[in-house]
N, C-alpha and C positions, 0 to 999 in steps of 0.2 A: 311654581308648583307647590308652594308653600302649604296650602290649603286646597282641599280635597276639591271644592263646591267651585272653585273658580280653575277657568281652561288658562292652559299653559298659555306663554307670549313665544313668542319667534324666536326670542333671544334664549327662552330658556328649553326649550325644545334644541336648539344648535348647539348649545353649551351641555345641555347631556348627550347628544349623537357625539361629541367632538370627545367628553369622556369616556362615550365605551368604545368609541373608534381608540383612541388613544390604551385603553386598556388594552384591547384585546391586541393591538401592535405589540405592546411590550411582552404579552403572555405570546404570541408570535417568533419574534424575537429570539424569548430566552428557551424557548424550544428549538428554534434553528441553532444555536448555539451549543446546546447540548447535542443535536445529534451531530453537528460540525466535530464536536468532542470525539464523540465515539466513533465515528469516520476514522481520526486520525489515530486511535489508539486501536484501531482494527489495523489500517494500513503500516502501523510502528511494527506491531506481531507481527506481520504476515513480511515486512520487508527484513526483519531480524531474524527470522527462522528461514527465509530465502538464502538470506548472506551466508548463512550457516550453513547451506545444502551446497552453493556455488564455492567455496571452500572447499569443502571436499570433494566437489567433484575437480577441481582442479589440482589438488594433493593429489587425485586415485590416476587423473593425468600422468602429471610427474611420475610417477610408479610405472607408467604403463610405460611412460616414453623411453624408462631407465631400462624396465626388462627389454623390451625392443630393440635398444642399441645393442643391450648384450648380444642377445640373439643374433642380429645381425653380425657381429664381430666375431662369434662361435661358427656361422654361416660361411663366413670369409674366410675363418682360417681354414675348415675342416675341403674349400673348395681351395685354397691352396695349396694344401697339400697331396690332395690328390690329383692337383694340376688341372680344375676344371673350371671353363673361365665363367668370370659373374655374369649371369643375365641383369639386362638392365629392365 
């Protein structure tokens, strides 16, 4: 395809289909790759600000479970005392 006036050959017709296939694979590519990028820098934030919420909710747990024993044990003695038996 060197010159305008004369038609391309077979070989060079395939050897430029084979160049922009091959281009456009690599511009392909390096766009899958970038959004593969930000996929995982989505799911980083969203699993680190997760860990962060599951934390506390099992701290606010802990809390609940400590006030509850008490409770319970304030329940038991004040039914011991006046001699009334626990329901189960």
């Amino acid at each position: 395809m060197e010159n305008g006036d004369q038609p391309a050959t077979k070989r060079e017709v395939e050897t430029a289909i084979k160049t922009a296939v091959d281009a456009a694979k690599d511009e392909l590519l390096e766009a899958m790759r970038g959004i593969e990028t930000k996929l995982l820098q989505a799911f980083y934030g969203y699993a680190k600000s997760n860990d962060g919420r599951v934390l506390e909710v099992e701290a606010n747990e802990a809390v609940l479970r400590t006030r509850l024993a008490t409770l319970e044990s304030r329940v038991m003695e004040v039914e011991r005392r006046l001699n009334i038996s626990p329901t189960q």
